[in-house]
N, C-alpha and C positions, 0 to 999 in steps of 0.2 A: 396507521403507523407511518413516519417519517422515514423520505430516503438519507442518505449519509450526505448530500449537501442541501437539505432542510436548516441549516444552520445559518442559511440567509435566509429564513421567514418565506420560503417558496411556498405559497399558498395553495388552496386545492382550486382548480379554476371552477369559478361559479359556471361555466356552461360546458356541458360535459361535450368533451373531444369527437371526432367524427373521423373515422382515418377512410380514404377515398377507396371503394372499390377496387378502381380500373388505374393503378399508377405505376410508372417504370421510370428506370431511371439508365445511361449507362456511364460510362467514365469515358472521357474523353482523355486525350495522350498526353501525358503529363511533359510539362517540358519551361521555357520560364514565362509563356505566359500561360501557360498550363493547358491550351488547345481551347481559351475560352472565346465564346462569340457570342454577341446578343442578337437575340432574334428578332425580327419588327416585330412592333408592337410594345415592346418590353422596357422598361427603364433599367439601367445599371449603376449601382449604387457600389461605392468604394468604402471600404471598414481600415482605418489605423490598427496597426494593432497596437496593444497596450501590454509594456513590458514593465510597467510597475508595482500594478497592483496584484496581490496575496490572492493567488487561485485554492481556496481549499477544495481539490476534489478526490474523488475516491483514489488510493494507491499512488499520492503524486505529495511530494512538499515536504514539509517539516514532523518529526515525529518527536513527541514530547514525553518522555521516560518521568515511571513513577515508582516508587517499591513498596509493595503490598502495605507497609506499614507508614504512609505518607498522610500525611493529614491534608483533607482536601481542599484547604486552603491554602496549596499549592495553586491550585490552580486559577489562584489569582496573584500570583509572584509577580511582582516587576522590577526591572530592570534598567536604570539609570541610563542611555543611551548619548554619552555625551556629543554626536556627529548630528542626532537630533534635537539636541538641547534638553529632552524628557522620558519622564520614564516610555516603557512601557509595557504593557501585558503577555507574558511568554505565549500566553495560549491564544493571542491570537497572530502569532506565526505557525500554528502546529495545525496539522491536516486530520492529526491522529494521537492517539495518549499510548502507551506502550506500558504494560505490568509484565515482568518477568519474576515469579515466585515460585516458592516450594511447593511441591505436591502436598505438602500434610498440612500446609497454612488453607489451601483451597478445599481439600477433605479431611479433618483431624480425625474422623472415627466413620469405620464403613459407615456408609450410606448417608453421611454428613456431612453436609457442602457449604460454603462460606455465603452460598446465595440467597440461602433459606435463612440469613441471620439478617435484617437489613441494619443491626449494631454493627457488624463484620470490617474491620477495615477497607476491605478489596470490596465489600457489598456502598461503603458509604464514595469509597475513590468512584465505581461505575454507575453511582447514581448520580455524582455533583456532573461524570460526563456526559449523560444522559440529559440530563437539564442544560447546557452547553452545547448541546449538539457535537458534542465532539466524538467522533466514534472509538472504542476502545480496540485494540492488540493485547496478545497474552503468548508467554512463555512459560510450558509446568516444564520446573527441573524437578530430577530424581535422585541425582548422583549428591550424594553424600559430603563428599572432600569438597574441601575449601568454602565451607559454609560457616562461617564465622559469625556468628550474630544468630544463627539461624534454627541453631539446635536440631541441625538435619534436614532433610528434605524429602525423602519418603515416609511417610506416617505407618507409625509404631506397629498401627495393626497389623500391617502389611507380613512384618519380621515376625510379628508373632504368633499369624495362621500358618508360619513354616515355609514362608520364603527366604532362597540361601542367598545371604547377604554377605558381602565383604569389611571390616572394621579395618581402614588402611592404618587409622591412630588410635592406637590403645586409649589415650590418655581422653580419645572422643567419642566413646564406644553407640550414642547419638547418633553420629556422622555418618550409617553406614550407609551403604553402596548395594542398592541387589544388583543380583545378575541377570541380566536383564532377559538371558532363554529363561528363565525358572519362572516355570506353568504358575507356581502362585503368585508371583510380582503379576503378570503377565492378565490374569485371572481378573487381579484388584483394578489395574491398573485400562483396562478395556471397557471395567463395569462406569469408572470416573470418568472416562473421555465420551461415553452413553451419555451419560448426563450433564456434563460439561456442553455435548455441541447441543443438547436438546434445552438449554439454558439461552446456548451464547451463539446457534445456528440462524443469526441475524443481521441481513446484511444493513439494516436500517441502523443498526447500533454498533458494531463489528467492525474494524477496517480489515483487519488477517489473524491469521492464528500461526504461529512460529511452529510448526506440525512435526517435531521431532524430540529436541530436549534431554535425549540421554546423554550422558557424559559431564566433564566438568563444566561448570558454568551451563550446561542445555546446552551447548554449543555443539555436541555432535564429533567431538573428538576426544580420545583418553575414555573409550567406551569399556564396561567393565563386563564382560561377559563370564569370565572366568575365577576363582580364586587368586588373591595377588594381583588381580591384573593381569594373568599370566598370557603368553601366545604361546600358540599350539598348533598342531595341523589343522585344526579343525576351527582354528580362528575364520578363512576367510568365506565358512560355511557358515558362521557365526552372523557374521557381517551382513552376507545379503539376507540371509533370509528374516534376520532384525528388520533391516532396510522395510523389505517385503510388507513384513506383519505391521509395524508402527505408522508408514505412511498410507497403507492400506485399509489400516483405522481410523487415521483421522479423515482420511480422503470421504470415505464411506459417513460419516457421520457431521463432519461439515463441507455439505453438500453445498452449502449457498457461499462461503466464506472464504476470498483467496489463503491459501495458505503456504509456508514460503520453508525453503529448511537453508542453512547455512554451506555453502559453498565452501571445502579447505580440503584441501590435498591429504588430510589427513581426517576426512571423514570416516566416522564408524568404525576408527582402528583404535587400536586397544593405545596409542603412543600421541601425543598432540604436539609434535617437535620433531624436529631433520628436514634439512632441506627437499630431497625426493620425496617427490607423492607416495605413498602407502598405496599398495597393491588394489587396484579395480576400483578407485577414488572415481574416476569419471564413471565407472558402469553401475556403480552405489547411485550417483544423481541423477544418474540418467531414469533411475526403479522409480524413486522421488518426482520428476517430472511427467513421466509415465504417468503416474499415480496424480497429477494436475496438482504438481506443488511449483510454484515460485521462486525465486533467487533471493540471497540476502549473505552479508558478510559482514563478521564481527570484527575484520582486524584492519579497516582503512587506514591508510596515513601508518600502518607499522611494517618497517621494511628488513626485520631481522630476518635474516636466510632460514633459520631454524623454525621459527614460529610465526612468522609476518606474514603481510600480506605480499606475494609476490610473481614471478613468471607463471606459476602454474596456474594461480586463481585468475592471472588477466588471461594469461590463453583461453582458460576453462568459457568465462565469462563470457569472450567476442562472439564466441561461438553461438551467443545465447542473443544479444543483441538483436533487438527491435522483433524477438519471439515470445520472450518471457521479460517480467519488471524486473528490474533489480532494487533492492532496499540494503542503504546503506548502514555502518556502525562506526563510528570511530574506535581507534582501538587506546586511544590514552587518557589517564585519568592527570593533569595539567598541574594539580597541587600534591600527589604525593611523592613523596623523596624518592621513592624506588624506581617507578614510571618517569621521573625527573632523569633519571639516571638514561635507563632504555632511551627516552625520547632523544637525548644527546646525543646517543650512540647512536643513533638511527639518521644521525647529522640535524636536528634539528636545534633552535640553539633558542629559541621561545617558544612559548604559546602559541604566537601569529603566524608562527612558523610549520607546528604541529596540523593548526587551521589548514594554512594553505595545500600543507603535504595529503590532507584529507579531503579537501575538495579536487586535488587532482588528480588526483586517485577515482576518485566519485566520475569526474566529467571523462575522463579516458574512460568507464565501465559504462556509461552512461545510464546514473543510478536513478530511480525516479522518486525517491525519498532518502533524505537526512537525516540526521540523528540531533536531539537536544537532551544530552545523556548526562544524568545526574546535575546537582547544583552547581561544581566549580568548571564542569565541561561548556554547558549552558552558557554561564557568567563569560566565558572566554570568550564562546562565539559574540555576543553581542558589545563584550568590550577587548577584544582584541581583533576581532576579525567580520566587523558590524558590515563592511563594503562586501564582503564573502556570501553571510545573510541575502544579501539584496541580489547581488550576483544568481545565488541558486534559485531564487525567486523569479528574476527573469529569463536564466537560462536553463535549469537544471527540471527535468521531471518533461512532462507533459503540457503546450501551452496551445492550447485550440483555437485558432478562428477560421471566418469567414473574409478575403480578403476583398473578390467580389461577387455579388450576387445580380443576376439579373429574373425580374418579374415582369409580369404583363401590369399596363396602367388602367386598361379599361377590360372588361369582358362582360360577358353576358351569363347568367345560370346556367350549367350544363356544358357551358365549352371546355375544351383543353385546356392547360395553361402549360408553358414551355418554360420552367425555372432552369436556370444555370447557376453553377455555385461554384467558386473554388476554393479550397479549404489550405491552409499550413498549420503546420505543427512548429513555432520557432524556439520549441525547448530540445535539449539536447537527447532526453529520452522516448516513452513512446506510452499512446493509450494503449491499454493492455483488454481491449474486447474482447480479445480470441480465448482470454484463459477458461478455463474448463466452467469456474462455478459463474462468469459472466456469462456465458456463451451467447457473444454479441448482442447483451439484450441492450445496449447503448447504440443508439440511430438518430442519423438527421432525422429533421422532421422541419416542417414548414405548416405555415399557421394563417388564419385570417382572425384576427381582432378586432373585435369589436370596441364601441366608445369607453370601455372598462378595461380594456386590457383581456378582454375574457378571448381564449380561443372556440369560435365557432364553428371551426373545421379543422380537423389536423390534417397533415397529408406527411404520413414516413416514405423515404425515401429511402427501400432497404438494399441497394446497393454502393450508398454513400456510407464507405467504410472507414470509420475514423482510427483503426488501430494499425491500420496500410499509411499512413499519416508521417514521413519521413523529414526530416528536419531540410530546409534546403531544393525541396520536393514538393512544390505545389500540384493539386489534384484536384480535377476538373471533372464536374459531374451536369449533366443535361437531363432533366427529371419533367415526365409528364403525367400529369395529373387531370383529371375532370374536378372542376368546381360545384357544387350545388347549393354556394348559402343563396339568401334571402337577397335581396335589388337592397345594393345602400352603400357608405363607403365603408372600407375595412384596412386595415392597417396590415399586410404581409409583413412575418417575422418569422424567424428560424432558432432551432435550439438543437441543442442532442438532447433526448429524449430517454426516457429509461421507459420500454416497452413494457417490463411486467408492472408497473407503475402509473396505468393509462395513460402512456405518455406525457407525463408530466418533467419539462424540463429536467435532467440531473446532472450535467457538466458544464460549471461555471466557464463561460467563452473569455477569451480575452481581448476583449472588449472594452470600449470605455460605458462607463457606467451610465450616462446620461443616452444609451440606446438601449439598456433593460426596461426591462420593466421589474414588479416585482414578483412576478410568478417565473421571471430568470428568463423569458422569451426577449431576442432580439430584434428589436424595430426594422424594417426596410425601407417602406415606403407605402403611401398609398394605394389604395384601388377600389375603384366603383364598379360594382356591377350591377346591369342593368337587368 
């Protein structure tokens, strides 16, 4: 199976890897020249870094939005880009494809799921990504109201095993709403997310899973626990113990897959509006993070006091900074009249303007993914706001290198070798190793190459930690390893590594491209050993 950045043709190395016994490594005291020293013996090799070119790596870059009933010849869309004189292809700014749908489109009838159909719309969207290399994201909504196009969102059966549903529109009696304590929603609803993560619990094809989804829009606010919508005393027992059971499902079931829930001051409360946070909004996220979920907000760039994004989600967020990723969303749709209206009132007075208010938004949360949301939102970024594009490309998310390395130029079979490495991060957010379903399986790794590019030694280096990796903050690491290939010369090169993956390259460096290779290992320099 293919990791999530196999999408550059990482091949499987014809000689199978060797990680060294006996190697340590420690960090030396970061500071600006990072406490680096070469050691005799050693050559030191200096890397540019490269701040133009499209890093797709896991949880970092552009996220490209589809809806269940998208023809997948989307995903050859281009875009006129008049600053470049030519078109060009959306998907290949996008890191990741993004479905957010209804529950009854992905199971219309118990124990029938859209997966089992390869006719299915959402089955033929995650095949064309699948051949793309492109990893997919999913959102299941539940909630009823304002599903217009959609003839509802929880499947029929559900209502009519005798789960108590709410009908807010007569006139859409379709559209309802369960509630979401009712053992039978609850029942149905546990049985789909079983076969949902035993479907989609793969990180080779998978970027996240938006792990919440109740309320309007999946968004996690205007939650319907009650008849009416009603609050009660017993609302904010409602609340967490929802929290509790819904992220403790999906937690438990995708084990491998980050999964992220929506950050708003108005989580899990029965109201999606008023400037004050609704009661226990941070101790709701904190269950969710607990439980190894992610960051993500649907209302960038919107600064209504009522429903925007605003003081509470930035406070919320710093908090979280360089702990957890954050994933952004824009919150405007650019061509309809009513959202025309809002984006003025929110003082913006164009498109380019909307743009701008949304990436600074993103660069202050330090988000590590964008949004390419629907076709006229999309269309905007690349013709009104194309410098913005490029901008988050070289500043925004996650951007890895090596600035210097130092190797040994001669040794012998069996000796030591004393590598020094300093790494930066010159993107404004951070790699995210530490979260729960990674759990640090991404590592330096250092390599000898042979005339083919094949590595015939790896050597991990597991105290070079790349999610400690702070913008501004070079980190200096001194790693000792024993050699044992064969007498000849060999090409030293470094990578990050994905561990459960026999080490095989998985995070695209930024680098310039004429010191890859194409198994994604980074060239150093020579060495003979005798």
């Amino acid at each position: 199976m293919k990791t999530i950045t196999d999408r550059f043709a990482f091949p499987v190395l014809a000689v199978a890897a060797m990680i060294s016994a006996c190697a340590c490594s420690e960090k030396a005291e970061s500071g600006t020249s990072g406490g680096f020293e070469n050691p005799a013996g050693n050559v030191e090799v200096s890397f540019s870094a490269n701040q133009n070119d499209i890093l797709h790596n896991p949880l970092n870059g552009w996220v490209l939005y589809l809806s269940a009933t998208s023809d997948p010849s989307y995903f050859d869309k281009e875009i006129y880009v008049s600053e470049l004189g030519r078109d060009v292809l959306i998907r290949d700014y996008a890191s990741a494809c993004y479905i957010r749908t209804e529950w009854k489109r992905m199971n219309p009838s118990d124990g029938v799921y859209f997966w089992q159909d390869p006719d299915n719309s959402i089955s033929k969207l995650v095949a064309r990504a699948k051949e793309l290399g492109l990893p997919i994201a999913f959102r299941v909504i539940v909630d009823g109201r304002d599903r217009d196009g959609a003839d509802g969102a929880t499947p029929e059966f559900v209502r009519d095993a005798g789960a108590e549903v709410w009908v807010s529109n007569a006139s859409h009696p379709n559209w309802f709403t369960p509630l979401v304590t009712d053992p039978i929603f609850r029942q149905y609803y546990e049985k789909f997310i079983k076969a949902f993560a035993n479907e989609f619990n793969d990180p080779d094809h998978v970027a996240f899973i938006d792990g919440y989804g109740l309320g309007k829009w999946g968004e996690g606010h205007s939650v319907c626990y009650e008849q009416n919508n009603a609050v009660s005393d017993k609302t904010e027992e409602y609340k967490q113990e929802t929290m509790e059971w819904v992220t403790k499902l999906y937690s438990e079931n995708f084990t491998e897959i980050p999964l992220v829930i929506n950050y708003h001051r108005h989580i899990a409360a029965p109201t999606g509006e008023g400037e004050a946070a609704s009661p226990n909004s941070e101790k709701l996220l904190n269950i969710a993070i607990s439980n190894g979920y992610c960051l993500r907000s649907d209302a960038f760039g919107m600064k209504n006091r009522s429903w925007g994004y605003n003081d509470w989600e930035k406070s919320f967020v710093r908090n979280w900074n360089y702990k957890l990723p954050v994933i952004m969303e824009g919150g405007y749709i650019v061509d309809n009249a009513g959202h025309q209206s809002g984006m003025k009132g929110d003082g913006y007075n164009s498109p380019s303007d909307v743009r701008q208010g949304e990436y600074d938004m993103s660069k202050e949360a330090k988000v590590n993914m964008m949004d390419f949301r629907v076709g006229s939102e999309t269309e905007s970024w690349f013709n009104d706001a194309f410098n913005l594009v490029k901008r988050f490309n070289s500043e925004g998310g996650y951007r890895l290198y090596p600035d210097r390395v130092s190797v040994p130029e001669t040794m012998a079979s069996g000796d030591e070798a004393t590598i020094v490495s300093r790494w930066r991060n010159i993107g404004w957010g951070y790699f995210p190793n530490n979260i729960r379903q990674w759990n640090y399986k991404y590592k330096v790794a250092f390599a000898l190459l042979d005339s083919e590019g094949n590595a015939v030694q790896t050597f991990v280096d597991s105290n070079c930690e790349p999610s400690s990796w702070v913008s501004g903050s070079p980190a200096t690491y001194t790693f000792k390893t024993k050699v044992s290939a064969s007498a000849g010369t060999y090409t030293w090169a470094v990578a990050i590594v994905d561990t459960t993956k026999e080490n095989t390259p998985a995070i695209e460096l930024a680098v310039n491209s004429d010191k890859k290779t194409e198994s994604g290992w980074v060239k150093i320099s020579e060495v003979t050993v005798n």
